[in-house]
C-alpha positions in Angstrom: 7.4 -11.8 -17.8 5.1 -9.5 -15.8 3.5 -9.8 -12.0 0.7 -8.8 -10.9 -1.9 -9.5 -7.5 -4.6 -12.1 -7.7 -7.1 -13.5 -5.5 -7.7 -17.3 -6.6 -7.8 -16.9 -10.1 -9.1 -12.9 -10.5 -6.2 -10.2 -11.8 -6.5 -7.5 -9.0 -3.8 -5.5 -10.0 -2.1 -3.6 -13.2 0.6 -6.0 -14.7 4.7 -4.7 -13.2 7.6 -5.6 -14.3 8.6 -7.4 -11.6 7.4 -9.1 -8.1 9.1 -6.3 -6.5 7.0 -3.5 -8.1 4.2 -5.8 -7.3 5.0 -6.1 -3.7 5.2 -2.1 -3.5 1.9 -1.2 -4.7 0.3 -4.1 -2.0 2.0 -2.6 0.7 1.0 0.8 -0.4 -2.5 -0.1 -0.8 -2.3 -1.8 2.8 -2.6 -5.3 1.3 0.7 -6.3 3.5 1.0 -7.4 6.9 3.5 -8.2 9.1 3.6 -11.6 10.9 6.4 -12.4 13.1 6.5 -16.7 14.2 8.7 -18.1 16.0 10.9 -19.0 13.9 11.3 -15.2 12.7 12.0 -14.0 16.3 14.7 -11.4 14.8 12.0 -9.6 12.9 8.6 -10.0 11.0 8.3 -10.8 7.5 5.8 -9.2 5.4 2.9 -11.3 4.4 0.2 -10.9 1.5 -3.2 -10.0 3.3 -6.6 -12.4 2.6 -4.6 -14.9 0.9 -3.7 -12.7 -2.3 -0.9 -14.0 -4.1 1.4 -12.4 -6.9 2.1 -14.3 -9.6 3.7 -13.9 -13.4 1.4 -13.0 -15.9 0.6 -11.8 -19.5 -0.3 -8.0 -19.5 -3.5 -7.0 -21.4 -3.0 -6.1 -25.2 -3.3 -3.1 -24.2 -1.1 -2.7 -20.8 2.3 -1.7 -20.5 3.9 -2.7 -17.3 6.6 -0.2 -17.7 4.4 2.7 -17.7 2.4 0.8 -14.8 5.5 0.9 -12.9 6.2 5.2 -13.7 2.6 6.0 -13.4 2.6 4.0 -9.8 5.7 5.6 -8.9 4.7 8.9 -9.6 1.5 9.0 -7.7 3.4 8.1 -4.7 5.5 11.2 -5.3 2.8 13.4 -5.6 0.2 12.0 -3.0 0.1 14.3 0.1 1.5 12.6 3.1 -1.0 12.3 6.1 0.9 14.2 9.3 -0.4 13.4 12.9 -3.1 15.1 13.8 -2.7 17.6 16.1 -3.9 16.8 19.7 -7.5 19.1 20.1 -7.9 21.0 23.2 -9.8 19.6 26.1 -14.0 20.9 25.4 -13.3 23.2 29.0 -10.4 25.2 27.0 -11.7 25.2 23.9 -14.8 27.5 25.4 -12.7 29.5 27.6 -10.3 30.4 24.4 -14.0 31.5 22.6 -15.1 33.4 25.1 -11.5 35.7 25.1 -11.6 36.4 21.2 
């Protein structure tokens, strides 16, 4: 049986395979947070944001959770990953280097 995200009773999400899949798309969407209590002292455990919950479901007539999973998969292979920005020159520097060129 599939998974997918809901809020309440609403579908959020494309139907997966499995909660796993599920799980990696929330994260990736920044729907996961991190709570540490105390009994988790050793490390936080990851947490479903706003009270989303994944559940099994039927996919749409329509929906193939495989391909879901691939197409999901692939995007996050060919998404550009954001690099620091590079720290910007104080405003005093950044005139003196204009007035040099």
């Amino acid at each position: 049986m599939p998974y997918a995200l809901f809020s309440k009773e609403a579908k959020l999400s494309k139907a997966y395979p499995t909660e796993a899949d599920v799980w990696k798309v929330a994260r990736k969407s920044g729907l996961v947070v991190d709570v540490a209590t105390d009994e988790d002292k050793v490390a936080p455990r990851p947490v479903l944001d706003n009270d989303y919950e994944i559940r099994p479901c039927q996919a749409e007539p329509n929906e193939d959770p495989a391909k879901n999973k691939a197409d999901a998969e692939r995007e996050a292979r060919i998404e550009p990953q954001l690099s620091p920005p590079e720290e910007l020159p104080e405003p005093q520097e950044a005139l003196r280097r204009r007035a040099h060129q």
